[in-house]
C-alpha positions in Angstrom: -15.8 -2.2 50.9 -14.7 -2.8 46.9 -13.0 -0.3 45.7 -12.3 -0.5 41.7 -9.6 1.7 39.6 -10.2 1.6 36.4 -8.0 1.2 33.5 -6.5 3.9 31.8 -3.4 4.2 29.6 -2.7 7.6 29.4 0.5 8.2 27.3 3.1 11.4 28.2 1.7 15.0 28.3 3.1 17.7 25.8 5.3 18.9 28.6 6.7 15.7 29.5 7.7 15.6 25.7 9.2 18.7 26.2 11.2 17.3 29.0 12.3 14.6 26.5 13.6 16.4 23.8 15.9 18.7 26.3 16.8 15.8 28.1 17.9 13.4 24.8 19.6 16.8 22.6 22.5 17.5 24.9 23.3 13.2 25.1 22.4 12.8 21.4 25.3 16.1 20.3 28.1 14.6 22.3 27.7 10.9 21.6 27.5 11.8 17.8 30.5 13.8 18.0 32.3 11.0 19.9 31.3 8.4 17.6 32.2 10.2 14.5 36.3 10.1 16.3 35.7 6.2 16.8 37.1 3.2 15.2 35.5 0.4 14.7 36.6 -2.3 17.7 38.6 -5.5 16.5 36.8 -8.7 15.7 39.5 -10.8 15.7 38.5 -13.0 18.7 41.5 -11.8 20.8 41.5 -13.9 24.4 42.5 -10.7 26.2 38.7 -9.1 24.8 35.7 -8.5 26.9 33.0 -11.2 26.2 29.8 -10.6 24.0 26.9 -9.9 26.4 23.7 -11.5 25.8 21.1 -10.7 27.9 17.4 -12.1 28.1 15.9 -9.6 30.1 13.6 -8.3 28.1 12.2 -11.8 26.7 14.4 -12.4 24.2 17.8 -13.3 24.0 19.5 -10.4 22.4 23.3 -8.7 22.0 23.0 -5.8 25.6 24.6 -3.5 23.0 21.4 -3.7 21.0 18.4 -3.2 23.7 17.1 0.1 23.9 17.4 0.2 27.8 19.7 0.5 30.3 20.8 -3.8 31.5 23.6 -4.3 33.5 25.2 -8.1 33.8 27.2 -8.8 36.9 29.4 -11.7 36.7 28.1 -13.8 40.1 30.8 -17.0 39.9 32.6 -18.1 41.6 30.6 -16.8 44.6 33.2 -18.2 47.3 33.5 -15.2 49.1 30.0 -13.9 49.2 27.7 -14.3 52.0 24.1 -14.1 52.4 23.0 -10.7 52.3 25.4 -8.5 52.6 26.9 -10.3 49.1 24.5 -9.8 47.4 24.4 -5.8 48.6 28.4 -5.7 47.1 27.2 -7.5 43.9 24.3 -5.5 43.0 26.7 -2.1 44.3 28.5 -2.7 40.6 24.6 -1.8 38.9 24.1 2.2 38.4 21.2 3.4 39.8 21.3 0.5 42.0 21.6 1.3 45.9 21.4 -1.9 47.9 21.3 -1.0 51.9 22.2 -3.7 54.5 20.5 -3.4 57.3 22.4 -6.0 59.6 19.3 -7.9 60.1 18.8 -11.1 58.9 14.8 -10.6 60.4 14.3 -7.6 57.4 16.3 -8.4 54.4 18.6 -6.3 52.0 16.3 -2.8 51.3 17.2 -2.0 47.3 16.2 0.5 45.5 16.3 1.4 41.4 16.1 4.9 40.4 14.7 5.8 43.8 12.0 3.4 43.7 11.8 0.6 46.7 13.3 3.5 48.9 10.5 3.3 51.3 10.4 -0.6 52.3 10.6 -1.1 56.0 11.6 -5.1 55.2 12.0 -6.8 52.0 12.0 -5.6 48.6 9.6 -2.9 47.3 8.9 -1.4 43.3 10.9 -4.2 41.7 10.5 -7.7 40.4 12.5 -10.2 41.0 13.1 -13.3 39.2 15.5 -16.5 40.0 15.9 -19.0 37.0 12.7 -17.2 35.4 10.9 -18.6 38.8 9.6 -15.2 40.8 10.4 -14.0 43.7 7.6 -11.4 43.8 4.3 -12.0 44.8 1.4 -10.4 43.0 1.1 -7.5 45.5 4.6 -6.5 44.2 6.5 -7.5 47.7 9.7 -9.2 46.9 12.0 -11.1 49.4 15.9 -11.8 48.6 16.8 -14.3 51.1 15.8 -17.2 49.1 18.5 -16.0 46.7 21.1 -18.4 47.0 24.6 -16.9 46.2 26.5 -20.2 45.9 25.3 -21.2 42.4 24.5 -18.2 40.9 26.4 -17.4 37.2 24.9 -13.9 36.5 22.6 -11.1 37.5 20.6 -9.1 35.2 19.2 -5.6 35.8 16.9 -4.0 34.0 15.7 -0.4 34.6 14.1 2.4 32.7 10.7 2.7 30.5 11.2 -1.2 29.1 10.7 -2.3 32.7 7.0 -1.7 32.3 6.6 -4.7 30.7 7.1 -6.7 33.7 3.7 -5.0 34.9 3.1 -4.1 38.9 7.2 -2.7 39.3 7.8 0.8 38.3 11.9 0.7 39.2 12.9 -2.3 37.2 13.6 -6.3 37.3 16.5 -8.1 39.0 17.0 -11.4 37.0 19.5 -14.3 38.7 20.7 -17.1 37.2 22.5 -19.8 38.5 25.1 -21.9 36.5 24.8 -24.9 34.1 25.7 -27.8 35.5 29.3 -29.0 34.9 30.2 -31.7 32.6 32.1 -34.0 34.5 30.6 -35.0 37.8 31.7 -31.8 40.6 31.8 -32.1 44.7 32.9 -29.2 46.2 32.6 -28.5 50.0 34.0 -25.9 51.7 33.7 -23.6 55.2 33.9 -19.6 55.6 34.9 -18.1 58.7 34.7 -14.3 59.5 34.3 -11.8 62.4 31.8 -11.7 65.0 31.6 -15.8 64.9 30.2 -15.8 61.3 30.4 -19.1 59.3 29.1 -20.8 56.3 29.6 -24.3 55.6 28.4 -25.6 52.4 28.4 -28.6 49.6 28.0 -28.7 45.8 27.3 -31.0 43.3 26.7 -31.1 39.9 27.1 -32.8 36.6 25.4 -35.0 34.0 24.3 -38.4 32.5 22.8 -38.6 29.2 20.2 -36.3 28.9 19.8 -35.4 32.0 22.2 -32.7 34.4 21.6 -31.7 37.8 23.4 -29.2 40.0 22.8 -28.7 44.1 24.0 -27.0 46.9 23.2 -27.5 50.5 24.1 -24.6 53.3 24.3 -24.0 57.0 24.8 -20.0 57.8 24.8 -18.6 61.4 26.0 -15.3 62.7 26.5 -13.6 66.4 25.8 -10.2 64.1 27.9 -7.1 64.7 24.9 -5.6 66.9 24.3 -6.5 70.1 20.8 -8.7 70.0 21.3 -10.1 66.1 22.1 -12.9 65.4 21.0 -15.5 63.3 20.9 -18.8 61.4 19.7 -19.9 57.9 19.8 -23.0 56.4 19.4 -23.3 52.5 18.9 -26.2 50.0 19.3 -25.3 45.9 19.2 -27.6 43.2 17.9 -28.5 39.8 17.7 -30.9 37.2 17.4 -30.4 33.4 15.8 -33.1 31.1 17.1 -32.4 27.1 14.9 -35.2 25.3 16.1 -34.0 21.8 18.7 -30.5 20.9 15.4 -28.5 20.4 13.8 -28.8 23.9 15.0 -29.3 27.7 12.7 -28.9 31.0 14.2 -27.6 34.1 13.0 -29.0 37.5 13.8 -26.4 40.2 13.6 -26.5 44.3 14.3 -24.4 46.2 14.0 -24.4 50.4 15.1 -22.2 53.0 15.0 -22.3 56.7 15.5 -19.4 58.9 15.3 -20.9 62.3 16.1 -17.8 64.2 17.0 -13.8 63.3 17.1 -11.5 66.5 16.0 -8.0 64.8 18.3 -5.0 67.0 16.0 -2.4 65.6 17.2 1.3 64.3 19.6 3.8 66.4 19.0 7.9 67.1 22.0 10.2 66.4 23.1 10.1 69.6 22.7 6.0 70.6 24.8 5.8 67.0 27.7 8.0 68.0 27.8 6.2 71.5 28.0 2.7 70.5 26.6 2.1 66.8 26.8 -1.8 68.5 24.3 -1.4 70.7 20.3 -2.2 70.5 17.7 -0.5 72.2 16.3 -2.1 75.2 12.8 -3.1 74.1 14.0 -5.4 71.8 15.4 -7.3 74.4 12.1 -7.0 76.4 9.8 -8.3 73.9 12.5 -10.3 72.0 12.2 -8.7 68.5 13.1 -10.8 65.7 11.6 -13.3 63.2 11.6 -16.5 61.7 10.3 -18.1 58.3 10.7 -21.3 56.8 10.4 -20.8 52.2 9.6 -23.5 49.7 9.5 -22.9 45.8 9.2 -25.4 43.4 8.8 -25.1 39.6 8.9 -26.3 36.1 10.5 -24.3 32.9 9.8 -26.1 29.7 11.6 -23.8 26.5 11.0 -25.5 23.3 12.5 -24.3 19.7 10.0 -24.5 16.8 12.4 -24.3 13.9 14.8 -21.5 13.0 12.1 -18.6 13.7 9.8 -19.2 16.8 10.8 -20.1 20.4 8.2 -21.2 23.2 8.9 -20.6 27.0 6.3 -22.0 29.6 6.9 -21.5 33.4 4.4 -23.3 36.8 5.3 -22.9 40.0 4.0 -22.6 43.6 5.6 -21.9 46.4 4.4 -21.2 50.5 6.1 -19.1 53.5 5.5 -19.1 56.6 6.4 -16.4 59.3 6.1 -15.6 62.6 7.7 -12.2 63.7 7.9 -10.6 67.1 8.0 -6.7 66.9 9.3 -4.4 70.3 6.4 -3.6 71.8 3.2 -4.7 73.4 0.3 -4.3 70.7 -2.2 -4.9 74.0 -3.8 -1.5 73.2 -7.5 -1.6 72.1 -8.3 -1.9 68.4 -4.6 -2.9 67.5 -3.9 -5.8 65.8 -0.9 -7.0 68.0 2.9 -7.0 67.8 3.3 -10.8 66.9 3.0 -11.5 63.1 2.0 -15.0 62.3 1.6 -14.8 58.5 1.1 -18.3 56.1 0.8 -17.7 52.6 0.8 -20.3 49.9 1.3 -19.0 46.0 1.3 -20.6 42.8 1.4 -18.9 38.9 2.2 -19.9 35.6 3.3 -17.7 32.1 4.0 -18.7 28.6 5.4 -16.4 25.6 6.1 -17.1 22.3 8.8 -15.2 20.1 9.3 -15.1 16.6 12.3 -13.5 14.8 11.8 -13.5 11.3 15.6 -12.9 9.1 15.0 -13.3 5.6 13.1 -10.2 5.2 13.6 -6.6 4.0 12.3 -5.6 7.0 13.4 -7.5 10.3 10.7 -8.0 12.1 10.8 -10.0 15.8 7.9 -10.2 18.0 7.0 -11.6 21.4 3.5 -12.2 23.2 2.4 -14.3 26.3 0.8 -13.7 30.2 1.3 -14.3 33.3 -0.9 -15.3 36.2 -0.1 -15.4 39.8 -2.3 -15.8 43.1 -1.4 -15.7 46.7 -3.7 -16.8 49.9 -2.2 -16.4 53.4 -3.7 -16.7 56.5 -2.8 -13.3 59.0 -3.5 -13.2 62.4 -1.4 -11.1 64.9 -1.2 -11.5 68.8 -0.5 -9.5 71.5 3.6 -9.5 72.8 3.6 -10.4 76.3 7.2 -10.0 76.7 8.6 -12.3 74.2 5.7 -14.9 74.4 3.2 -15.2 72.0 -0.4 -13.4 73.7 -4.1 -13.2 73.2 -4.9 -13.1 69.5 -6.0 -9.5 68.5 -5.9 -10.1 64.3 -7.3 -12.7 62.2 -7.7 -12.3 58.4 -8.3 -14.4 55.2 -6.2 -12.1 52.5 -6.2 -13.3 49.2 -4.8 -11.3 46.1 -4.2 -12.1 42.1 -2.2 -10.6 39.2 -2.6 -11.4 35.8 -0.9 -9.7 32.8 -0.9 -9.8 29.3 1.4 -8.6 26.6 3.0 -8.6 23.6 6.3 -6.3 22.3 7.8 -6.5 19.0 11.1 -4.8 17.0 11.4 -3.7 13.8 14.4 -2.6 12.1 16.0 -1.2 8.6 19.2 -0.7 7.9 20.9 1.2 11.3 17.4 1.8 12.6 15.4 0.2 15.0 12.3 0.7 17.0 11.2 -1.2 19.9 7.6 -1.2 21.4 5.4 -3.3 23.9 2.1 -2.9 25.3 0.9 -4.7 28.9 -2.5 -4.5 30.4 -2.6 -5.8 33.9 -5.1 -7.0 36.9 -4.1 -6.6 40.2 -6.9 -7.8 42.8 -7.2 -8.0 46.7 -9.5 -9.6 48.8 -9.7 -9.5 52.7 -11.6 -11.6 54.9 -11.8 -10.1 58.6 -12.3 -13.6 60.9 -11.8 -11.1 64.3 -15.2 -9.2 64.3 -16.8 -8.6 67.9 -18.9 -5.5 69.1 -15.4 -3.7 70.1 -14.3 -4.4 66.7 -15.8 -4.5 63.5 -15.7 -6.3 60.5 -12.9 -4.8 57.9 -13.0 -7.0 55.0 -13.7 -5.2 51.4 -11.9 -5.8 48.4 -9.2 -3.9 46.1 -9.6 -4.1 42.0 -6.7 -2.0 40.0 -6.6 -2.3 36.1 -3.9 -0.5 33.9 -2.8 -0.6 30.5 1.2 0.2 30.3 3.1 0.8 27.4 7.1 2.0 26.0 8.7 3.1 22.6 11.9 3.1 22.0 13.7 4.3 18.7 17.6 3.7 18.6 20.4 4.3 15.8 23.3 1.2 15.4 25.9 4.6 14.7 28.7 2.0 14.2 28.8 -1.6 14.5 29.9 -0.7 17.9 28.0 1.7 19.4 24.0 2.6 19.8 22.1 5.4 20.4 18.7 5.4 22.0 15.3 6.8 23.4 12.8 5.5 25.2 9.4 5.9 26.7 7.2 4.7 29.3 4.5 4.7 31.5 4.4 2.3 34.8 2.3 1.8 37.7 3.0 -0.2 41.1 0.2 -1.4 43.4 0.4 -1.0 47.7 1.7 -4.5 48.8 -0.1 -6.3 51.7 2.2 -5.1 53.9 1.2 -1.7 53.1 -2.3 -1.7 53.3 -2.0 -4.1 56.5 -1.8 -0.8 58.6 -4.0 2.2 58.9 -2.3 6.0 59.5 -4.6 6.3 62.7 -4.1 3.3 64.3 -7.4 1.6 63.9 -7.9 -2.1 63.0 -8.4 -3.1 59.1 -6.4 -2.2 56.5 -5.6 1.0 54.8 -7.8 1.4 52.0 -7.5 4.6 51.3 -3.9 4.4 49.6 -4.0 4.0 45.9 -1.7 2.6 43.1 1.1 4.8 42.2 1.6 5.7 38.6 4.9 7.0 37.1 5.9 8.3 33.0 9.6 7.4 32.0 11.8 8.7 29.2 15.4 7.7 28.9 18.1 9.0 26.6 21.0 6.5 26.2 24.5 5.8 24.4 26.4 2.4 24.3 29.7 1.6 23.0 31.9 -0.7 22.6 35.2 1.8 21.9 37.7 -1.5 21.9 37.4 -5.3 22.6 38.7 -4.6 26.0 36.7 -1.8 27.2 32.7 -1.2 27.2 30.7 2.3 27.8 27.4 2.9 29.2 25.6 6.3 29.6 21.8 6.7 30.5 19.9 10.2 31.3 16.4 9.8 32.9 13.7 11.5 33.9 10.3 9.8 35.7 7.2 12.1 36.9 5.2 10.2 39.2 1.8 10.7 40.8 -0.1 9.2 43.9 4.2 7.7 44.8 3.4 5.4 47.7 5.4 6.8 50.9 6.3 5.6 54.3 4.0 8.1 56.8 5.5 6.6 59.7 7.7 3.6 61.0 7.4 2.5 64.8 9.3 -0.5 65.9 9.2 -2.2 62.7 5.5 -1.4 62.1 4.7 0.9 59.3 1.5 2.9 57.6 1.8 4.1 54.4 0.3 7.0 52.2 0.4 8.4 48.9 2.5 11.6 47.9 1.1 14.2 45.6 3.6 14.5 42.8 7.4 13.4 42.4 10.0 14.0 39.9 13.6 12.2 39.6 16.3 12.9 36.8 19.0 11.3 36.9 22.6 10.4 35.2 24.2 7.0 35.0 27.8 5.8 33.9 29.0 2.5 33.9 32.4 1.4 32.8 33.9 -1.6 32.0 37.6 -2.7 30.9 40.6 -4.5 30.9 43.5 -2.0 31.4 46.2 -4.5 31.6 47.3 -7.6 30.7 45.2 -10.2 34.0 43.3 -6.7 34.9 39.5 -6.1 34.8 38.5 -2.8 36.0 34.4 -2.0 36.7 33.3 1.6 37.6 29.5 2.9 38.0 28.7 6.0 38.6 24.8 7.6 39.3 23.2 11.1 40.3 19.8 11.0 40.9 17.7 14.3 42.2 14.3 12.8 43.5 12.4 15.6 45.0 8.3 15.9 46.0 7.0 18.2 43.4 3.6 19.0 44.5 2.1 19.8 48.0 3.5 20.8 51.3 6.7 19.4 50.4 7.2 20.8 47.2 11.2 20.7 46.6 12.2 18.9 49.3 13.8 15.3 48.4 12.6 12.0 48.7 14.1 10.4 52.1 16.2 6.9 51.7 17.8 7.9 48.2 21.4 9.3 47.9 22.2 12.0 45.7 25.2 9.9 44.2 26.9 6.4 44.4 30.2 5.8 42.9 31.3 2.1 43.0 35.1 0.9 41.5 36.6 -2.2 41.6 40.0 -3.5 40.2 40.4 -7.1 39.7 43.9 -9.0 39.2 44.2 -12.8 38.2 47.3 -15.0 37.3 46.1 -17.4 34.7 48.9 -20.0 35.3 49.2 -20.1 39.0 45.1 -18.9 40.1 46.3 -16.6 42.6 44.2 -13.0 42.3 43.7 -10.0 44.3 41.1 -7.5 44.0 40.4 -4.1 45.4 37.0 -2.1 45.5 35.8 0.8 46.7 31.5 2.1 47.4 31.1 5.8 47.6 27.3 6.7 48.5 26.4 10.6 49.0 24.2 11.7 52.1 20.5 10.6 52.4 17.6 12.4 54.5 15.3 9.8 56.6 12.4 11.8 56.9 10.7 13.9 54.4 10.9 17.0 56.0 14.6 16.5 55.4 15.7 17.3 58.8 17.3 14.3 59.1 20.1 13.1 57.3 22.7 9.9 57.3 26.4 11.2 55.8 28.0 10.6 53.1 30.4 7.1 53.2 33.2 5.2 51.9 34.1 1.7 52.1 37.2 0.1 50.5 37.2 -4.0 50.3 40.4 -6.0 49.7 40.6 -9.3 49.0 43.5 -12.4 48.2 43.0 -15.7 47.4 44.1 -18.4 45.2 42.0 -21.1 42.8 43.5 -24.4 42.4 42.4 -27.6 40.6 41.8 -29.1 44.1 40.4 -26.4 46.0 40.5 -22.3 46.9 41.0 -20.2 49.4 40.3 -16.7 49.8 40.9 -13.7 52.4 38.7 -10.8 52.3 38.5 -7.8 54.2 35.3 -5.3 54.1 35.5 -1.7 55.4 39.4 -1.6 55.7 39.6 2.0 56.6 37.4 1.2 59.3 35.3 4.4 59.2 32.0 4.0 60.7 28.9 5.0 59.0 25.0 4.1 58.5 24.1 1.2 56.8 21.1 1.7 55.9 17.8 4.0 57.0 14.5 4.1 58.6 11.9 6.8 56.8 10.1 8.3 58.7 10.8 6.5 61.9 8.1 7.9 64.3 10.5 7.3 67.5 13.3 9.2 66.2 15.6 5.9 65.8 16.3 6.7 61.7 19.9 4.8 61.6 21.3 1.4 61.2 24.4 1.2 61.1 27.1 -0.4 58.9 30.0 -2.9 60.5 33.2 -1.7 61.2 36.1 -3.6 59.8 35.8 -7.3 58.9 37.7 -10.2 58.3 36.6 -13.4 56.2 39.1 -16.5 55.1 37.5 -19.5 53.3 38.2 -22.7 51.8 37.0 -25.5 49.6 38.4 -28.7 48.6 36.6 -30.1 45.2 37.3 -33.2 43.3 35.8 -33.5 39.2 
């Protein structure tokens, strides 16, 4: 079977301008009225000011204030008291628009979502691409796993949503960029142990430093967990490091590794209402039975070569591969005729490559700054699944050759005169899928065929500098996201093959925006969206971890987003991010209803006390997250939820050491949830109150 969508680039209808205009008027009015009360902030290099943000996320380095997009920067370091997973969920909480869910298994990952999109992944990360030191952690089918994220080292996080996300081709919700930290100047060894409730622990070492022109910086980790469910618990083991090679000030290439064991994860599956209200502790018995959980063993390795051509023209080149292996056990059987089993044994080996080239021309009338380049990625993995014979690995019921390839090419430019500047960039894209059915017999026949998708993407964005210190902006787009493997593993009926009936997913962005900087100690950030999509790709059911997916009619989401920044006091940083998002089907049988996994509103404060001379700081934050349906029907629903963190701890010359306690009200709530669970279970739930202490003693 080859089935071949062709490429289009079909730019906003008249009544999707329409929707612009009403949506950027109101924003445009009250910005312009606050701007025209507004001082101009101080220059004068205060130490008590917020930092200049420079972010890179869309290809070149450029002041946040200026990009006609919606970026947030979190500051990662030092990451002392922030363990896998659930972390990075608190990190990424600070991002509006940004809902990361943990699902207190270390067998599915963290499930994010931007702006509604990556709401439907049953495991790993769906709709967004995500990058660590410019090395990706997305494969070209647009699946995307976080646990070879390693917190220790990371210095910032980058997120970049809205219409200018397009540009990253197959991920219509945005791009998470990490980055870890340069490597120290004098020589650093740092080792340290975290201990926290139900027999959590973390010991690590880092390194880092330099000699001539070379510096390096490493970490090696051993994590292991009893988990706050009964039946999940876990261990990972986690090896970082990279060494840079500066042969003259102009140039440097970055050697990167990156391996992660996960030796064990025991998966406790999802909860009804009524197991949840009982014991939100307990796991359902088949996953004992058939001893759900997974394991995987990840290996990246990469080059990044930047090179600056004189005063005008930068050169970026990336190569990488990288392979996983995994074998999952799921809670049940798979014995049944025509299945393709309940044990998951998946290999996949992937390798890619990009280069762009910038130019930013100064001397001119006209400032002109351009970027172009590609990218290419393939992956090959080797799928077979087996039947579950009650926790041991059966007779082999799947066995498939699955191949797939992306390649992009772009180019985006920015032109400017005096307080105005427009943005623009134009993508076209090749996503391709190729399966190989090695299982054929006269009780099962062959299902290989082949998947071709084409698209041409493209955003606009005009903005005004209204004062040196603050920006108004609009921007357009159009996006388009490709089924994953994973979704087209599994047919709807429950026949063998893959499901190629669903189609790529399509979606037309417009964002209205204001940035200021109203002081040097305070920074303000306010986005209105709105995103029409067709063909949205949707869970149609989840059983025990195994899911089939299909494509929606029509959806719609609008949305507001706040985020505040500031230092109220003297030693106080204060962060505050507020969203609303309204994502609702807008065509078919469930016209009006709203999309399932995706809270109305977030609301995520944090207040953040440091003592310069003697290192000791405290911290307080808070998550709000509105109620969320499971199922699209929308007759089941997880409640709303708050969750207050505290934390102590003091930094000295020698060493740290930190207490931190998560969910200190101890109210118990749902962590994260299943859509469109077929057996009912929708709920995971969220840990009651926990402790962690740490420690480190460093020498430089």
């Amino acid at each position: 079977m080859n089935r071949v969508f062709p490429c289009r680039c079909i730019w906003p209808s008249g009544r999707f301008w329409a929707r612009a205009v009403g949506l950027s008027l109101p924003l445009l009015v009250l910005a312009a009225t606050a701007i025209a009360q507004m001082p101009d902030a101080s220059t004068d290099g205060d130490a008590g000011a917020l930092p200049l943000i420079v972010v890179s996320a869309t290809r070149n380095e450029e002041p946040e204030l200026d990009v006609p997009a919606s970026v947030s920067v979190i500051d990662a370091g030092p990451a002392q008291t922030a363990l896998p997973g659930s972390g990075l969920a608190r990190w990424l909480s600070q991002v509006p628009g940004l809902v990361a869910q943990d699902r207190l298994s270390y067998a599915q990952d963290l499930q994010i979502s931007l702006r509604g999109f990556g709401a439907r992944a049953s495991f790993g990360v769906r709709g967004i691409q995500i990058l660590l030191d410019g090395l990706p952690l997305t494969l070209p089918d647009g699946q995307s796993q976080t646990d070879p994220i390693n917190l220790l080292l990371l210095d910032r996080i980058e997120v970049l949503r809205g219409p200018t996300a397009v540009m990253y081709g197959n991920a219509a919700g945005g791009v998470i960029q990490l980055f870890s930290a340069n490597a120290p100047s004098r020589t650093l060894l740092d080792a340290g142990i975290r201990l926290g409730s139900d027999a959590t622990r973390e010991e690590y070492i880092r390194t880092g430093g330099q000699s001539g022109p070379l510096d390096y910086l490493a970490s090696i980790s051993n994590f292991s967990t009893s988990g706050f469910r009964d039946h999940s618990s876990a261990r990972r083991d986690h090896f970082y490091g990279k060494v840079r090679y500066r042969p003259d000030e102009s140039s440097s290439l970055t050697f990167i590794l990156n391996a992660e064991d996960q030796p064990f994860a025991e998966d406790p599956s999802s909860l009804n209402a009524g197991q949840l209200a009982e014991d939100p502790r307990q796991a359902v018995a088949r996953v004992f039975q058939y001893d759900a959980g997974e394991t995987h063993r990840h290996r990246q390795g990469g080059l990044v070569y930047e090179r600056e051509l004189g005063d005008q023209d930068h050169l970026q080149a990336t190569l990488w591969s990288a392979s996983r292996r995994v074998i999952q056990f799921l809670p049940f059987s798979g014995d049944e005729p025509l299945s393709s089993g309940a044990v998951v044994d998946l290999d996949s080996a992937s390798a890619g490559a990009s280069l762009h080239w910038s130019r930013t021309t100064r001397d001119s009338a006209l400032p002109r700054q351009w970027t172009a380049g590609f990218d290419f990625q393939r992956l090959h993995e080797t799928r077979k699944g087996f039947v579950n014979a009650d926790g041991i690995k059966g007779a082999l019921a799947r066995d498939e050759q699955d191949s797939s390839s992306k390649l992009g090419v772009f180019a985006q430019w920015r032109l400017g005169i005096e307080r105005w500047h427009l943005d623009a960039g134009i993508r076209h894209s090749r996503v391709a899928f190729d399966v190989d059915d090695r299982f054929v017999n006269a009780a099962n026949p062959d299902d290989s065929g082949q998947l071709n998708y084409s698209r041409t993407t493209a955003f606009a964005g005009p903005s005004w500098r209204a004062s040196s210190t603050s920006n108004l902006y609009l921007s357009f787009g159009k996006g388009f996201e490709t089924p994953s493997f994973a979704e087209l593993a599994y047919r709807p009926d429950g026949q063998n093959g893959l499901n190629f009936e669903l189609k790529p997913s399509t979606s037309r962005h417009v964002e209205a925006g204001y940035k200021a900087n109203p002081s040097n100690t305070a920074r303000i950030r306010l986005a209105a969206f709105s995103i029409e999509s067709d063909n949205e790709i949707l869970t149609a059911s989840n059983v025990d971890g195994r899911s089939t997916f299909r494509n929606a009619g029509g959806t719609t989401r609008k949305g507001l987003e706040l985020g505040l920044d500031g230092k109220p006091g003297e030693n106080l940083e204060a962060t505050l991010a507020w969203s609303l998002l309204i994502a609702r089907f807008s065509s078919g049988p469930l016209s009006g209803s709203r999309l399932p996994g995706i809270p109305r509103s977030t609301l995520f404060g944090s207040l953040h006390w440091e003592n310069p001379d003697s290192g000791l700081h405290a911290s307080v934050d808070a998550l709000w997250r509105g109620r969320m349906f499971a199922d699209d029907a929308n007759l089941h629903e997880a409640g709303g939820s708050l969750r207050l963190g505290l934390e102590l701890g003091k930094r000295q010359r020698w060493g740290n050491w930190f207490l931190r306690l998560d969910n200190a009200l101890d109210r118990s709530s749902v962590g994260a949830v299943v859509v469109n669970s077929g057996n009912g279970r929708y709920f995971q739930p969220a840990t009651d109150r926990t402790i962690l202490i740490g420690f480190n003693l460093q020498r430089d």
